[in-house]
C-alpha positions as CSV (number, residue, x, y, z in Angstrom):
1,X,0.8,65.3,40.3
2,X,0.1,61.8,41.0
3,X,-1.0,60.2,37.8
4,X,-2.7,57.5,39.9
5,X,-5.5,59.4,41.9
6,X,-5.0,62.8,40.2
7,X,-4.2,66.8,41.9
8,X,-4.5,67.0,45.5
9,X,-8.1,68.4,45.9
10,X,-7.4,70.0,49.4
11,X,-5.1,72.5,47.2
12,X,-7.7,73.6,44.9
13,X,-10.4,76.1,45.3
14,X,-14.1,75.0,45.4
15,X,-14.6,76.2,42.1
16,X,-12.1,73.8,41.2
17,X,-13.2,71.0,43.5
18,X,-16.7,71.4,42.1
19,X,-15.3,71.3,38.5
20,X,-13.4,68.2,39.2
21,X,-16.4,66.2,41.0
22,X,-18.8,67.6,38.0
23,X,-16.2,66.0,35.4
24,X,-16.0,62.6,37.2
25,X,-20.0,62.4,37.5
26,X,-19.7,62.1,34.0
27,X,-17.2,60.4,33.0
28,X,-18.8,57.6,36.0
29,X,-21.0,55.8,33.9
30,X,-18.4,55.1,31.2
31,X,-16.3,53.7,33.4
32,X,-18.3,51.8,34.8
33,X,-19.7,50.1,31.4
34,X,-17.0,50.0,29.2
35,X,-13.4,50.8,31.6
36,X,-11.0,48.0,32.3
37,X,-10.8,47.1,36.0
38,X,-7.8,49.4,37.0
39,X,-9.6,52.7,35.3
40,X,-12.6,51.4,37.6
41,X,-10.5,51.1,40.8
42,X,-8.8,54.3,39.9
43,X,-12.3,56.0,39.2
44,X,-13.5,54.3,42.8
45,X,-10.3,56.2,44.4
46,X,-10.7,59.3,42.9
47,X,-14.1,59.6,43.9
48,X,-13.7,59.1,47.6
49,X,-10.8,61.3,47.8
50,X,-13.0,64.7,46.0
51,X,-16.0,63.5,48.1
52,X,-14.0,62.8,51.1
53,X,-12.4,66.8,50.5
54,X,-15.9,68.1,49.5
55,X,-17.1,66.7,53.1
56,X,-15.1,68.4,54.8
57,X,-15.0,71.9,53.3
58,X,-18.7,71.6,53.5
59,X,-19.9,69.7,56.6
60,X,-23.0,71.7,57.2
61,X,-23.9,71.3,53.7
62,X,-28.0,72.0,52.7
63,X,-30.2,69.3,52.4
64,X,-33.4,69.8,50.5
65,X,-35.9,67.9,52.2
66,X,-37.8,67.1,49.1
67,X,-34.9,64.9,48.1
68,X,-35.5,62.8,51.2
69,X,-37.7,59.9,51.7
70,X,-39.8,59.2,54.5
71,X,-37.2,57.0,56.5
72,X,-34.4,59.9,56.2
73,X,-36.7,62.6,57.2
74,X,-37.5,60.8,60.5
75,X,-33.8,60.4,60.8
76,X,-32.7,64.2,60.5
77,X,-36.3,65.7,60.3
């Protein structure tokens, strides 16, 4: 384990994965207010590296139009 960035998400299984991107979400906003610079950088690192893995399993992922303003819907409407 690298106590720097956390597990390597390409070894976990999605239920995992999702766990671990659920469990930063919320721990974001904390970090954010009240989290010395290097718990922010390491928060900033973390994050692209689940997203980054979360991309990839799920490239075709399902976008719910609803959630998509005018501009966007032009764009992949």
């Amino acid at each position: 384990m690298d106590f720097d960035t956390g597990v390597d998400p390409v070894g976990l299984p999605d239920d995992d994965l999702f766990r671990e991107l659920a469990s930063l979400y919320r721990a974001r906003l904390d970090a954010l207010r009240h989290g010395p610079d290097a718990a922010l950088e390491n928060h900033f690192r973390r994050t692209a590296v689940l997203e980054t893995e979360y991309m990839a399993r799920f490239p075709g992922r399902e976008v719910t139009p609803e959630r998509l303003t005018h501009a966007f819907w032009r764009v992949v409407g």
